[in-house]
C-alpha positions, 0 to 999 in steps of 0.5 A: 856351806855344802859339805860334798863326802866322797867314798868308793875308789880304789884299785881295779884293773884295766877293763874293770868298774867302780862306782863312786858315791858322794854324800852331800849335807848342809844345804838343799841337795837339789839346788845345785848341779853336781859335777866330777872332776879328777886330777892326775898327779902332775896335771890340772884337775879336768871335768868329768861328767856334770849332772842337772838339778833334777838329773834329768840331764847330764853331760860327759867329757869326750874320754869318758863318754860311752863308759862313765855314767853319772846319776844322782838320788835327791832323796839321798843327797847324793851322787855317783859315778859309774865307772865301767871298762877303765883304763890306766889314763883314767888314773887320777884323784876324783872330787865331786862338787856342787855348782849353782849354774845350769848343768850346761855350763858347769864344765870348768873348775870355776863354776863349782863352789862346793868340793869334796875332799876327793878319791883315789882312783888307781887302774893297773895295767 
């Protein structure tokens, strides 16, 4: 088992930044492909950003590009997210999770085997 810890949300205002972490332990950090994913209430969850093994590589959802970074820190058995000029649409719980495929197709809730218990994310107006 992978236990995924996040940390790091809360409330900001519209045009502010976060940056979320999440901790990893229990197997090789850097076995897998480490995605974000968030779920606004009443909506399925969606993909957020998805970083490779070695993190050398990431990839983006189109309403975050430009203004969320992932990055990751083997060393550490960790990832984050940088959350910058956030709007009230980005409101939502966010969860990291492990995935054994290439960062590539790691871009559906299916192909994630390991998930954090999430964090909350609230933007005001």
């Amino acid at each position: 088992q992978l236990q995924l810890v996040e940390s790091g949300g809360g409330l900001v205002q519209a045009g502010g930044s976060l940056i979320l972490s999440c901790a990893a332990s229990g197997r090789t950090f850097n076995n897998y492909a480490m995605g974000w994913f968030r779920q606004a209430s009443g909506k399925e969850r969606e993909f957020v950003a998805v970083i490779s093994r070695s993190g050398g590589s990431t990839n983006y959802a189109g309403s975050v590009k430009g203004r969320f970074t992932i990055s990751r820190d083997n060393a550490k058995n960790t990832v984050y997210l940088q959350m910058n000029s956030l709007k009230p649409e980005d409101t939502a719980v966010y969860y990291c999770a492990a995935s054994n495929y290439v960062f590539t197709a790691a871009t559906t809730v299916a192909r994630y085997d390991y998930w954090g218990q999430g964090t909350q994310v609230t933007v005001s107006s």
